[in-house]
C-alpha positions in Angstrom: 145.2 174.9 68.7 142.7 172.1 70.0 140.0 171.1 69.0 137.7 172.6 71.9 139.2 174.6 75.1 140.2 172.6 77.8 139.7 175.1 80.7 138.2 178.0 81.6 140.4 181.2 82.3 142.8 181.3 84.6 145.3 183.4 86.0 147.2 180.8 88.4 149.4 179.1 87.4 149.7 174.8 88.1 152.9 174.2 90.4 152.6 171.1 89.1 154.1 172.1 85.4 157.9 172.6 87.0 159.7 169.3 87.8 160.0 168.6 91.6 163.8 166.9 90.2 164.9 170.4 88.4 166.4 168.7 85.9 166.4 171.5 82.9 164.5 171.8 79.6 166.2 172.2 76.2 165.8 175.1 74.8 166.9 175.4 71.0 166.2 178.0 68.2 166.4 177.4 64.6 167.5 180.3 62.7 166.6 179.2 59.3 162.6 178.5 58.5 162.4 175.0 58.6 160.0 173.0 56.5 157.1 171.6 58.0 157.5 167.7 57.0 161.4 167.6 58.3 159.7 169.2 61.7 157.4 166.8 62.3 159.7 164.1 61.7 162.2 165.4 64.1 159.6 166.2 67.2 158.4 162.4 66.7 161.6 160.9 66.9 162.6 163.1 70.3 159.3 162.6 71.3 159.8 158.5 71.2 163.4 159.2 72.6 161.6 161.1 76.0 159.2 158.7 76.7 161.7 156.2 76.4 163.8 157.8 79.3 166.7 158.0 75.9 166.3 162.6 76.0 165.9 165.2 77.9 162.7 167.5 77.3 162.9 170.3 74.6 161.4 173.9 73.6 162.3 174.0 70.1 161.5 178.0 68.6 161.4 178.4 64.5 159.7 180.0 61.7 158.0 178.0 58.8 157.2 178.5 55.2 154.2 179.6 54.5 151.5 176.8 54.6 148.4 175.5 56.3 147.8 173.2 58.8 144.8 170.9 59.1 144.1 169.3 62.7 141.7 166.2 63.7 138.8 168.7 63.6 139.5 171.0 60.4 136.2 171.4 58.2 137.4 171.2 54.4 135.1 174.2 53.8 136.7 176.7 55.8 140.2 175.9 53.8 139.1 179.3 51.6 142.2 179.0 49.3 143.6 175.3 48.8 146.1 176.1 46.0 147.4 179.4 47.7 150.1 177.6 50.2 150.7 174.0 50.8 148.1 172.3 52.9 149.2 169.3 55.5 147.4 167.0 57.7 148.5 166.4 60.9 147.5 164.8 64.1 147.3 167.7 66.4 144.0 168.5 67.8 142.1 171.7 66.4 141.2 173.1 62.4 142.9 175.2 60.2 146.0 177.4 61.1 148.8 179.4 58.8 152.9 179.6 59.7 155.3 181.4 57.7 158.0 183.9 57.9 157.0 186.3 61.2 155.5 184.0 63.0 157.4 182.1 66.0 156.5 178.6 66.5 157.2 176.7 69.5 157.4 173.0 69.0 156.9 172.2 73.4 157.8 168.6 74.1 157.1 168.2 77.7 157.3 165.1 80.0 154.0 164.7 82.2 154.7 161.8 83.8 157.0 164.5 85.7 155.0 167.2 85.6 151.3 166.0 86.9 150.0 164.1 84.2 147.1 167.1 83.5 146.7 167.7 80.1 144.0 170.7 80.9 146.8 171.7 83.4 149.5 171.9 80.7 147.2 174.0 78.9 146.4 176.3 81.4 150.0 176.8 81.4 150.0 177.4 77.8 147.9 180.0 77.6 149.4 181.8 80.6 153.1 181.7 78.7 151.9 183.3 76.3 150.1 186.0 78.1 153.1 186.5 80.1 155.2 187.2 77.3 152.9 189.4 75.6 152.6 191.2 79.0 156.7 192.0 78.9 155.3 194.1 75.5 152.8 196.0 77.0 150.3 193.9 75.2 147.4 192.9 77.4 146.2 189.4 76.2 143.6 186.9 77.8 141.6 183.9 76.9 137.9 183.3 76.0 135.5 180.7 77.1 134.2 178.7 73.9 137.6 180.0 72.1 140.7 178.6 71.7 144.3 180.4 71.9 144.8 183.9 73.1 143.5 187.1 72.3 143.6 190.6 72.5 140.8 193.1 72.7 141.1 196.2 70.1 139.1 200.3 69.8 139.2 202.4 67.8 137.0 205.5 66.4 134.6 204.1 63.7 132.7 206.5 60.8 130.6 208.0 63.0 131.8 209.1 66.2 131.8 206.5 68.1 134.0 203.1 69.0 134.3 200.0 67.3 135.4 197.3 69.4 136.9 193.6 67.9 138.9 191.0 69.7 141.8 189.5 67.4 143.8 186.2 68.0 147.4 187.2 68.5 148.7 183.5 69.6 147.6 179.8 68.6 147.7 176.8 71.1 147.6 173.2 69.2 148.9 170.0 71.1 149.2 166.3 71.2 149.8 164.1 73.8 151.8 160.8 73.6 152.6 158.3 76.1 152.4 161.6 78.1 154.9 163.0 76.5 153.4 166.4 74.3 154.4 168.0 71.0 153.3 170.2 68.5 153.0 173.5 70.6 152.3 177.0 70.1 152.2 179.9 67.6 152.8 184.0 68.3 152.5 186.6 65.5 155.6 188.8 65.8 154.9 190.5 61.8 153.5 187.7 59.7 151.9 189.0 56.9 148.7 188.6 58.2 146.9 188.8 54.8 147.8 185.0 54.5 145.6 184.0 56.8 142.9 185.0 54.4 143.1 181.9 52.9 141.2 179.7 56.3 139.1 180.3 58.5 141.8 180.5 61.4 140.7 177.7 64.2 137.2 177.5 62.3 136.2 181.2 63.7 134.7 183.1 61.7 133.8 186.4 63.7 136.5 187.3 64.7 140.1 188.3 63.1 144.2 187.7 63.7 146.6 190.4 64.7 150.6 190.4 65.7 152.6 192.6 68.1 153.7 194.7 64.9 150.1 195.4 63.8 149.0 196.2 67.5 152.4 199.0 67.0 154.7 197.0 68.9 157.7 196.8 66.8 159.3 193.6 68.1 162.2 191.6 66.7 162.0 187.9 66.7 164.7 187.9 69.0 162.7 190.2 71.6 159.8 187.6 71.2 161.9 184.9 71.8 163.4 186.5 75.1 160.3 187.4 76.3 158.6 183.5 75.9 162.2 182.7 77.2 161.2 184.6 80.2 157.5 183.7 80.7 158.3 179.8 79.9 160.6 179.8 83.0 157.9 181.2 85.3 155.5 178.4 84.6 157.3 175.7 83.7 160.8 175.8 85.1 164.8 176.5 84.1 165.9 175.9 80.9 169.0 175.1 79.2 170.6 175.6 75.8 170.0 173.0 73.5 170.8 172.0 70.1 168.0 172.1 67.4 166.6 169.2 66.3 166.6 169.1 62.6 
């Protein structure tokens, strides 16, 4: 996630996000949860390698661990739980966040010295990845002004009669930007166990909860998300091509 939105809702999407030379993005799936040090190490050294013209870009899916994430802007009081899961520091913008088992990460390390050099752009065209994909689910998903990632809104009859009405976080957005070329990514909740995120105040937000496609009733496989983000990445960013995993 970042630290504060970048850009105000939007449904359009920047034709400047696909290479004018087509030349294909990586795009690699680990199939065992990786752990989060040997991840980071792995995106920095491909990261170095793209901006040194040495590797091509790469989308680079997998599940974690459990554990917490601290960005630039994380508040040590909203860290509710610091023994429960292991707790690292890192340099993408944005507060606290959770990964573990249900949850697909995206690690996105994109070239913008080919693709407009907008790093609100890029996030435009984060946000509306992941709304397409949740849209191939039936699952109608949106940003909010003064919030970052995307949400759904949820009803549902209350005690007495009437409607209770909440909006839940479904996906995080978290990047960094080096040399123009980006990493770190994005999260969607497939079926985390989402009473893990009890232990943060998700993104510093307080009012509001976290959800995944299995607690809206959509009963996804990791392999249906990851088809459908397959899908939506290709539509905003451009043609992909298998790659190998990183680490």
């Amino acid at each position: 996630m970042l630290a504060e939105p970048l850009s105000p809702p939007s449904s359009s999407t920047d034709e400047r996000l696909v290479r004018e030379d087509g030349r294909l993005v990586e795009w690699a799936v680990s199939d065992a949860p990786v752990a989060y040090e040997a991840a980071v190490a792995a995106m920095e050294a491909r990261v170095s390698a793209i901006a040194a013209g040495e590797a091509t870009e790469l989308v680079w899916l997998l599940e974690h661990p459990p554990l917490y994430t601290a960005g630039v802007s994380a508040r040590d009081d909203d860290l509710l739980s610091p023994d429960r899961f292991p707790v690292h520091r890192t340099g993408r913008g944005g507060q606290f966040t959770y990964h573990g088992p249900g949850q697909r990460v995206a690690y996105v390390m994109l070239d913008l010295n080919a693709r407009g050099r907008d790093v609100r752009g890029l996030v435009r065209g984060l946000e509306q990845w992941l709304i397409g994909a949740l849209d191939r689910f039936g699952v109608e998903a949106g940003v909010r002004d003064g919030r970052v990632g995307v949400w759904v809104e949820r009803k549902g009859p209350d005690d007495q009669g009437g409607l209770w009405v909440r909006e839940d976080k479904i996906a995080a957005i978290g990047v960094k930007v080096r040399k123009w070329v980006t990493f770190h990514g994005v999260s969607l909740n497939v079926e985390p166990d989402l009473a893990h995120f009890e232990g943060i105040v998700p993104c510093g937000i307080r009012e509001h909860g976290v959800t995944s496609l299995v607690d809206l009733g959509v009963p996804a496989t990791m392999d249906e998300a990851d088809d459908a983000l397959k899908s939506a990445f290709v539509r905003i960013f451009g043609p992909v091509t298998v790659g190998r995993t990183p680490a």
